[in-house]
MARTITOR-212008 format. One line per 8 residues: number of its first residue (from 1); for each residue x, y, z of C-alpha. Coordinates in steps of 0.02 Angstrom, whole numbers, plus 50000, padded with zeros to 5 digits. Layout:
BEGIN
NUM = X,Y,Z  ...
% end
This chain:
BEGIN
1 = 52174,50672,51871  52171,50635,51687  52041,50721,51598  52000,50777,51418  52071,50961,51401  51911,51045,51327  51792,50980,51483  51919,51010,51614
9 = 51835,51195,51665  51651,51111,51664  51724,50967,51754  51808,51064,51909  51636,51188,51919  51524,51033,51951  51639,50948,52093  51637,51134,52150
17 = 51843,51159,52133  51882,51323,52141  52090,51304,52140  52152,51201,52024  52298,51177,51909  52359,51096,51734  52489,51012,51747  52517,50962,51568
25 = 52427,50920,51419  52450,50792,51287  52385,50706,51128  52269,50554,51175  52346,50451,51055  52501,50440,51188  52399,50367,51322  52347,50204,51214
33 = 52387,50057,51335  52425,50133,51451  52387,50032,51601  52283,50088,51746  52252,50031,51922  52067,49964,51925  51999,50060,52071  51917,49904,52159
41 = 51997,49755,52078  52178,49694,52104  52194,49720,51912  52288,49826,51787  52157,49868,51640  52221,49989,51467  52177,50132,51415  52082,50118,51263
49 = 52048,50244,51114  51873,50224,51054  51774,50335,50905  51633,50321,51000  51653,50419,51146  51615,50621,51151  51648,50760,51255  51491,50819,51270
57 = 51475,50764,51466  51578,50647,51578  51778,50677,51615  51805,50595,51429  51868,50433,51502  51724,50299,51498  51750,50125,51566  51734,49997,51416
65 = 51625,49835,51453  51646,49739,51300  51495,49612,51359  51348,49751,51356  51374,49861,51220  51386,49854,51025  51538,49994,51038  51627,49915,51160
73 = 51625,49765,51085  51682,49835,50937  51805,49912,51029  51860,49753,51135  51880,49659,50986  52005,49793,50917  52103,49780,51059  52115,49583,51096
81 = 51974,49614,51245  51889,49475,51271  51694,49455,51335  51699,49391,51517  51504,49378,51555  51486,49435,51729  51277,49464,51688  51182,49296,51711
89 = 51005,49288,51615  50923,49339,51743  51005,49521,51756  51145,49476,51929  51300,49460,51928  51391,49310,51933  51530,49244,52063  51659,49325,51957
97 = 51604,49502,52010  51674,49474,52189  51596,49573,52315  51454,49627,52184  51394,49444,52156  51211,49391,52144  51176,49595,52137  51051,49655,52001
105 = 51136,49774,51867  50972,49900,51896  51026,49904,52088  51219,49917,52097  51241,50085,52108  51227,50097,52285  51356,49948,52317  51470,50015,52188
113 = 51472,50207,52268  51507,50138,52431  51650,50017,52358  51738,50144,52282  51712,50282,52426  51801,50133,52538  51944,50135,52433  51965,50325,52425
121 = 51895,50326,52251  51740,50413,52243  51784,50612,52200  51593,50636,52166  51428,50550,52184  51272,50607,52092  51088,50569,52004  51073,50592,51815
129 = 50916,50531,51673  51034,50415,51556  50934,50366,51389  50950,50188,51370  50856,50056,51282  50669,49991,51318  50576,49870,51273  50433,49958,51154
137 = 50301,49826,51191  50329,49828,51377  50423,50000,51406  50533,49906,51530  50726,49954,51526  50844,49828,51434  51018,49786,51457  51137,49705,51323
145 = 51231,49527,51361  51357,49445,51251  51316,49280,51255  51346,49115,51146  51252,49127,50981  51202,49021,50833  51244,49107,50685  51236,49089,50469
153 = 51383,49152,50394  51359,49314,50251  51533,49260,50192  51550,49082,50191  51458,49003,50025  51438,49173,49938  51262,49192,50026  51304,49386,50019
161 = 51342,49396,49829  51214,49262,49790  51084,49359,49850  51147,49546,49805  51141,49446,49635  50968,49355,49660  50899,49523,49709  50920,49589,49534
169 = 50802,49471,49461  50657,49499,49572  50533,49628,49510  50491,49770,49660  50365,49868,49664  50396,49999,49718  50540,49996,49636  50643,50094,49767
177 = 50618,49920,49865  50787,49836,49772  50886,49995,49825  50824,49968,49997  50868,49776,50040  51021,49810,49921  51071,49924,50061  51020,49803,50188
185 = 51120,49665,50116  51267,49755,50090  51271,49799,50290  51191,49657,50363  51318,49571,50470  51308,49356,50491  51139,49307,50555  51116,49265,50719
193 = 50957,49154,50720  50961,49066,50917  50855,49160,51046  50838,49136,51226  50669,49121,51214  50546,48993,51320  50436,48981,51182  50479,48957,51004
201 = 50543,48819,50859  50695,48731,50968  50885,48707,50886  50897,48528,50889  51082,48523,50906  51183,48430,51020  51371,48509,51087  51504,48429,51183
209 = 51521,48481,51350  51677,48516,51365  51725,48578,51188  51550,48657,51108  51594,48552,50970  51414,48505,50866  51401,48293,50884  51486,48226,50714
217 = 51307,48132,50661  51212,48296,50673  51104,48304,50524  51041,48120,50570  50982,48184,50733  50899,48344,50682  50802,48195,50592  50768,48106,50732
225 = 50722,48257,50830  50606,48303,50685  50511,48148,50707  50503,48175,50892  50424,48345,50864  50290,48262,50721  50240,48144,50873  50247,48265,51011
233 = 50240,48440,50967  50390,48579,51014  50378,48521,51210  50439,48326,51150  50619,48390,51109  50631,48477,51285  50538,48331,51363  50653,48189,51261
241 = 50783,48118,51367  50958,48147,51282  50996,47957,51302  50858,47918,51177  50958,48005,51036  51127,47997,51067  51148,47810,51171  51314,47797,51242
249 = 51371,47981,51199  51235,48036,51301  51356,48063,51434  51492,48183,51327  51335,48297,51226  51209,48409,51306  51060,48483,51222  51044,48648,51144
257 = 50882,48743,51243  50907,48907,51113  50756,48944,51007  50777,48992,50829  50758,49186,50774  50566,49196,50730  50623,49283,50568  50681,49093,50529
265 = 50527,49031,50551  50434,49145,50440  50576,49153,50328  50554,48962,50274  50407,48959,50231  50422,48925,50040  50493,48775,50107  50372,48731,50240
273 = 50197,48803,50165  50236,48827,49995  50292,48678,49908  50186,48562,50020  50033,48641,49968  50000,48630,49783  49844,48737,49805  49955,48893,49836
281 = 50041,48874,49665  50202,48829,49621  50379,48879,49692  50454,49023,49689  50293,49116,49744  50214,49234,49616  50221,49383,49753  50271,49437,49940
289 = 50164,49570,50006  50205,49652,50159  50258,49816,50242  50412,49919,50215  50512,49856,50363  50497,49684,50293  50654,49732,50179  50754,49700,50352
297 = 50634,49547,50407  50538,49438,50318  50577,49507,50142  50774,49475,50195  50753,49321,50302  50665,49225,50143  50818,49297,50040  50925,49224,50150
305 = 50852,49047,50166  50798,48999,49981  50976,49072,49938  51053,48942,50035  50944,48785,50007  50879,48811,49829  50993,48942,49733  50872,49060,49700
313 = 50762,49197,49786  50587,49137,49837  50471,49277,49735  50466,49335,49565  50399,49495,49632  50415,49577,49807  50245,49703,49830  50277,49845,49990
321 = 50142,49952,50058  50181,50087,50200  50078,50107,50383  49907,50178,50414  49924,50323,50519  49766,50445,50564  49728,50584,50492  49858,50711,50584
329 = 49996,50567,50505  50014,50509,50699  50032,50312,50704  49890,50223,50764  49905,50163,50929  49776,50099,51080  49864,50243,51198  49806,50370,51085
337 = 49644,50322,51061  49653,50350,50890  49636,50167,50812  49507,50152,50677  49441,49947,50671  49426,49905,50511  49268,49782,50598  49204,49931,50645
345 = 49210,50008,50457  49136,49884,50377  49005,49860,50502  48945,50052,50449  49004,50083,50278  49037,49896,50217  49169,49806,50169  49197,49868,49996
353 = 49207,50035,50075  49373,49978,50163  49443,49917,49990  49415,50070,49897  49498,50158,50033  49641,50051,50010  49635,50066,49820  49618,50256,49817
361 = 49781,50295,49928  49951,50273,49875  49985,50128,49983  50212,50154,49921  50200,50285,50092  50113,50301,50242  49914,50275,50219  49800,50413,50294
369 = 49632,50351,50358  49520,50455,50454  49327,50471,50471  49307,50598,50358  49429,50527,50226  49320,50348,50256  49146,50458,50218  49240,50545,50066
377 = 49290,50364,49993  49091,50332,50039  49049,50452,49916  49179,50393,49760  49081,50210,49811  48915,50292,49777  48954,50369,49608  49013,50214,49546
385 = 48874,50099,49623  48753,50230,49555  48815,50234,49393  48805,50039,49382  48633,50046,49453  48588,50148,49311  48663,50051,49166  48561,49888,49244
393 = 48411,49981,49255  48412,50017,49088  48463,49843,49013  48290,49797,49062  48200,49694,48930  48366,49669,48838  48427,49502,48785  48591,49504,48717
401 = 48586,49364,48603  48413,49455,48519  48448,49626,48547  48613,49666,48537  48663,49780,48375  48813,49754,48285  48958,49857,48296  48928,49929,48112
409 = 48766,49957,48153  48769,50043,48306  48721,50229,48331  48879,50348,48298  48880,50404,48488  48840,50229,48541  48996,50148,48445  49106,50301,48523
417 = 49063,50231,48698  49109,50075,48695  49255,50124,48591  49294,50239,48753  49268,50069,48862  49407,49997,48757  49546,50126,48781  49485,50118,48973
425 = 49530,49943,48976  49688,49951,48874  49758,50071,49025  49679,49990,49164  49751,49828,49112  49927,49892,49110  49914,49978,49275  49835,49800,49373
433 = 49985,49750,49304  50092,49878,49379  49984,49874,49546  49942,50054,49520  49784,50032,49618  49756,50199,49625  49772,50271,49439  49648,50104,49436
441 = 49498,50206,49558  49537,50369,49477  49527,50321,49312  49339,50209,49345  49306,50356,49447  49300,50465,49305  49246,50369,49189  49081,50332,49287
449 = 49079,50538,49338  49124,50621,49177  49122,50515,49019  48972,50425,49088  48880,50548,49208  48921,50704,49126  48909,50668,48949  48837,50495,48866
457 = 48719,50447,49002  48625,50619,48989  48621,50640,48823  48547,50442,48779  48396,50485,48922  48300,50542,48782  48314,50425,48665  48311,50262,48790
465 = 48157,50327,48892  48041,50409,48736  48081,50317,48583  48005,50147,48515  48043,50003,48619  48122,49907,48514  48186,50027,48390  48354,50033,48312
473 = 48404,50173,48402  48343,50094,48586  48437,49943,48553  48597,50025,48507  48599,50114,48660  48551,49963,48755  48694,49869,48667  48819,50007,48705
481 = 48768,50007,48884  48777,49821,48909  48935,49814,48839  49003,49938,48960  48917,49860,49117  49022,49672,49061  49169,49779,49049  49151,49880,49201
489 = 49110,49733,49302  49265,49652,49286  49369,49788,49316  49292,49843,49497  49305,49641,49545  49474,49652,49643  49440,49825,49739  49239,49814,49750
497 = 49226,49629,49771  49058,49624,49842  48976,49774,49728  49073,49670,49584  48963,49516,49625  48789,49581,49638  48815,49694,49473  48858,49496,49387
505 = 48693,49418,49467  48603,49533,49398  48653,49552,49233  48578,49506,49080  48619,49362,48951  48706,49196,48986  48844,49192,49129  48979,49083,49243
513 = 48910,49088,49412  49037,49203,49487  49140,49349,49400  49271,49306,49500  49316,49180,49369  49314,49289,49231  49427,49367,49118  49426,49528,49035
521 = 49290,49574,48923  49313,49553,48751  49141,49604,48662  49215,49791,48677  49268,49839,48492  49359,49997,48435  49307,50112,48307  49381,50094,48126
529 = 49525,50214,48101  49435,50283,47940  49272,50330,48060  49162,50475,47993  49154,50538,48192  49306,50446,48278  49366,50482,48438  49430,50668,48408
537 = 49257,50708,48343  49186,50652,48490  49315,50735,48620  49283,50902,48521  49091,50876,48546  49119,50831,48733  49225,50981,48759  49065,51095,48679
545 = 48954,51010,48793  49067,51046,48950  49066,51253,48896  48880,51256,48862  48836,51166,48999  48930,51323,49105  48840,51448,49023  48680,51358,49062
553 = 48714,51353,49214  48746,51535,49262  48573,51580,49167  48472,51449,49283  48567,51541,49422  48487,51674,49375  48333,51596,49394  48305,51630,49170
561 = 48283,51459,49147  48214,51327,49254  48312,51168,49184  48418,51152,49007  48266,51065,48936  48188,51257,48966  48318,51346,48866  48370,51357,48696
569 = 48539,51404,48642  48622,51478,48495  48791,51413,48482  48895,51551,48366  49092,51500,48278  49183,51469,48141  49285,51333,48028  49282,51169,48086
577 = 49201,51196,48236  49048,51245,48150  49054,51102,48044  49089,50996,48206  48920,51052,48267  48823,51086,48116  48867,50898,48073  48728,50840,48207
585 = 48584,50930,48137  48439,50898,48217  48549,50792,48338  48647,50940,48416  48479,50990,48536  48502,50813,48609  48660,50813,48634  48660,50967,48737
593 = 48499,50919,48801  48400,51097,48758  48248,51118,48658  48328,51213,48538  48526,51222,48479  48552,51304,48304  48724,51347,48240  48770,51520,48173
601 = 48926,51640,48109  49011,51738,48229  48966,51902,48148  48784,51877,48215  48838,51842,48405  48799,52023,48449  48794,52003,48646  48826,51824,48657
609 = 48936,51763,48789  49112,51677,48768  49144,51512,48830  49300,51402,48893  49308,51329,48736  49398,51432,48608  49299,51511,48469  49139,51487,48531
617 = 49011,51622,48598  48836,51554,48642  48652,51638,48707  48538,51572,48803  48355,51597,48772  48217,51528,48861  48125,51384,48775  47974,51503,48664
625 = 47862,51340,48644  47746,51247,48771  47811,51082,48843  47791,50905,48775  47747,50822,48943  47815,50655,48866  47992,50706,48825  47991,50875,48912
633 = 48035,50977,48766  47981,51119,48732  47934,51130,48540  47822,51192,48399  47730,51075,48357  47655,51012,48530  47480,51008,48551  47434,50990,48337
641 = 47377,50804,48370  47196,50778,48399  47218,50622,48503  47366,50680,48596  47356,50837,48626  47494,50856,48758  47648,50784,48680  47767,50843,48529
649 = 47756,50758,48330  47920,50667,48378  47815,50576,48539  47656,50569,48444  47751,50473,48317  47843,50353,48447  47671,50344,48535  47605,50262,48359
657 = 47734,50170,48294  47747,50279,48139  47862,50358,48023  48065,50332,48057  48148,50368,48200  48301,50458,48246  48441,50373,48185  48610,50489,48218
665 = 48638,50512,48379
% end
């Protein structure tokens, strides 16, 4: 026996010899060539050396079957070993396996055991799991063939290089995409694009029967063929008798019955759907979009074809997104059970629902989706929905060609906002342009919770629901908010499509029919760079708002206070924060939406409480006065009018249409 030195003790235990010796030992190198006896052929075969094999089972000596394995091939071709094809399609073996012919490969065990046990061969016989290949649609084993192919050279014409070169001026996004089909390209061996296939695009070649040679007027007959097909369908070239084509050489040529790769057919299709139809836009495409194992298919394939027949790569940009898995990262799968139909999420959340989801994950790796992560997008839909709601609701009556206030004349706050709308849109531009669909829902999301919901739409309640209906002061707000609704609009559009459209049907003011062919907004205007209160001012402000709002909080906890319009506060710093605040006057109550809000030194804070915002102490007191049951304020002055005796001066004054009316904040 020849065995490999370090299994010979393993070897002897499991064919239970106990007495054995070594005769000798040698480098393995020595026994290349070597030729051996085959063991039920009349045949000398060599000994072959291949990187492949290891020694962690077996005797170390494998047979070598160039035909059904990439190795061996490999190998075979290394050593001058030719493929013999002794597997016919339909898994037996042909007439050149002797004794074995017309036997399936899954069944020869049996015959082969009992072939070599006749010939004295057989020093053990026994039942082991092997990992081979399946099929992962059908779980069925698979075996490998080497069989005549139709391949496209990497080499020949520079495709390789051309593309590797093309490559360099496509944008990807991710970017990590050009390192990965770089990679590809630089391994990918020549194409092999026929398939044995009984369904698929045909090869409409014709070979010589005796030499394979293709027929010498080829490319007039894949023509012909062509034509065929246009008349007929894929059946008319199988269907076609040979003699049609090829007249007298009919005899010499037979028909090619491969299919081509299906990556082929996809991969042409800025040939065959792109430049025929004008209506998709104009060649190379503006974008492919697909998954992250199209960099070896589809992504590649394309490369490969518009390389060859036009020169150049077939997108200007190459978009990949990663695979929805649930939410324990498992992939989705009908065995599992754990498939969620997006027909299913739409038909209980909507379809905008699905979208945002999409928008608000980071679609460069795998995308989690579960129920709860679907109800949790449900509720980042609601606060933005709301918070449109709201700004319509409050554009009612408002005509934007009569109403609207000019930028110079806006409110200070007002101006701010859509000032704020503007650097929004500045960002959000760049990043549709980068796809970065999700800085895109964080940053509306935001927007529509904080700068809008937690600080400008509170504090302009006040002066939109109790001040004169068409006052300056009204209208500016009205203006500010119908300049962020046009903006806002347009922005949600391509990841709340549907929410997008009913927002533009009911806004107000002239309009296209459909925001979907819209542009950005362009009535947002920025505040001048020499502004009184610019945007620090108001940051500083919103930042006051945020800490007061805290302490406020903890006293209605307490059950002090009932609601901020209950309280007043006494805000206590120094320097420019005090001149920050004490800027607003009168304003400063509304802005932090108390009855009261007076500014004072820090030397008088006595047992005031400090804040998250630096320098600044504040007490809360509740409201002293009774309650205007117009504007809900509690103040001084309610109850000295006669004919209203419920309601504040400010409301009585509103109520009447006399005297001015705020006109800061």
């Amino acid at each position: 026996m020849i065995l490999a030195a370090d299994m010979v003790d393993g070897i002897m235990s499991r064919w239970g010899v106990e007495n054995y010796e070594v005769l000798a030992t040698v480098p393995g190198a020595t026994l290349e060539k070597l030729n051996l006896h085959h063991p039920v052929y009349d045949k000398q075969v060599p000994l072959v050396l291949g990187d492949h094999v290891s020694t962690d089972a077996g005797t170390g000596a494998v047979h070598t079957a160039p035909d059904h394995g990439m190795e061996d091939f490999e190998v075979g071709k290394a050593y001058g070993i030719d493929t013999i094809s002794l597997v016919k399609a339909d898994g037996t073996y042909t007439q050149a396996a002797g004794e074995f012919a017309g036997v399936h490969v899954y069944k020869a065990d049996d015959p082969v055991c009992s072939a070599l046990e006749r010939e004295g061969k057989l020093v053990r016989a026994e039942k082991f799991s092997h990992s081979y290949p399946h099929c992962w649609r059908t779980k069925t084993p698979l075996i490998y063939r080497a069989t005549p192919q139709w391949f496209i050279s990497m080499e020949k014409e520079n495709l390789r290089d051309d593309a590797l070169e093309a490559i360099k001026g496509v944008r990807w996004v991710p970017a990590w995409g050009q390192n990965r089909i770089e990679a590809m390209f630089r391994q990918s061996p020549d194409w092999c694009i026929s398939r044995q296939r009984t369904w698929g695009v045909p090869i409409t070649l014709f070979i010589h029967k005796e030499t394979q040679e293709l027929h010498p007027d080829t490319q007039n007959l894949i023509e012909a063929a062509a034509k065929e097909i246009e008349k007929g369908g894929i059946d008319a070239w199988y269907d076609i008798d040979t003699t049609e084509l090829l007249g007298s050489d009919a005899d010499q040529y037979e028909k090619v019955l491969d299919t081509l790769d299906v990556w082929f057919d996809s991969g042409v299709t800025h040939e065959s759907v792109l430049r025929p139809r004008t209506e998709l836009g104009q060649f190379p495409a503006d974008m492919y979009l697909e998954g992250s194992d199209q960099h070896r298919g589809w992504f590649q394939s394309s490369l490969k074809t518009s390389i060859a027949m036009n020169g150049v790569a077939p997108y200007k940009q190459v978009l990949t997104h990663g695979f929805t898995v649930d939410g324990k990262g498992r992939k989705m799968s009908k065995s599992l059970g754990n498939v969620i139909a997006p027909q299913e999420v739409m038909n209980e959340l909507g379809a905008d629902i699905l979208r945002l989801w999409v928008s608000a994950t980071d679609y460069s790796g795998e995308m989690t989706v579960s129920k709860d992560i679907l109800k949790q997008t449900a509720d980042g839909y609601r606060r933005i929905r709301n918070t449109a709601r709201f700004l319509l609701s409050n554009l009612t009556g408002f005509d934007p060609e009569q109403h609207a206030v000019a930028p110079e004349d806006m409110i200070a706050l007002d101006r701010w906002m859509v000032d704020k709308a503007l650097q929004l849109q500045t960002e959000l531009h760049e990043d549709y342009q980068n796809y970065a669909f999700l800085r895109i829902y964080q940053k509306v999301y935001n927007f529509c919770e904080a700068t809008l919901g937690g600080f400008y739409l509170d504090i302009i309640k006040d002066r939109q629901y109790t001040t004169q209906a068409d006052s300056r002061e009204r209208r500016s707000c009205q203006t500010a908010l119908f300049h962020v609704a046009e903006a806002l609009v347009r922005w949600i559009a391509p990841i709340l499509s549907f929410t997008a459209d009913e927002i533009w049907q009911h806004l107000p003011g002239k309009r296209g029919d459909t925001v979907f062919y819209e542009t950005w907004y362009e009535g947002l205007t920025a505040l001048p760079g020499d502004a009184e209160l610019g945007r620090d001012y108001w940051s500083r402000i919103y930042s006051v708002k945020e800490a007061v709002n805290k302490c406020l909080e903890e006293v209605r906890g307490r059950g002090e206070i009932k609601g901020s319009l209950s309280a007043e506060v006494t805000l206590y710093c120094e320097g420019d924060l005090a001149k920050d605040l004490q800027y607003l006057g009168e304003e400063l109550r509304f802005v932090l939406i108390t009855s009261e809000a007076t500014v004072a030194p820090v030397s008088d804070a006595g047992d005031a409480e400090p804040t998250s915002h630096e320098g600044l102490l504040v007490k809360v007191n509740p409201a002293g006065h009774a309650k205007c049951e117009r504007c809900w304020h509690h103040r001084a002055d309610v109850g000295q009018s006669e004919q209203y005796g419920d309601l504040c001066g400010r409301c009585v004054t509103n109520v009447e249409g006399q005297g001015e009316s705020r006109s800061f904040a």
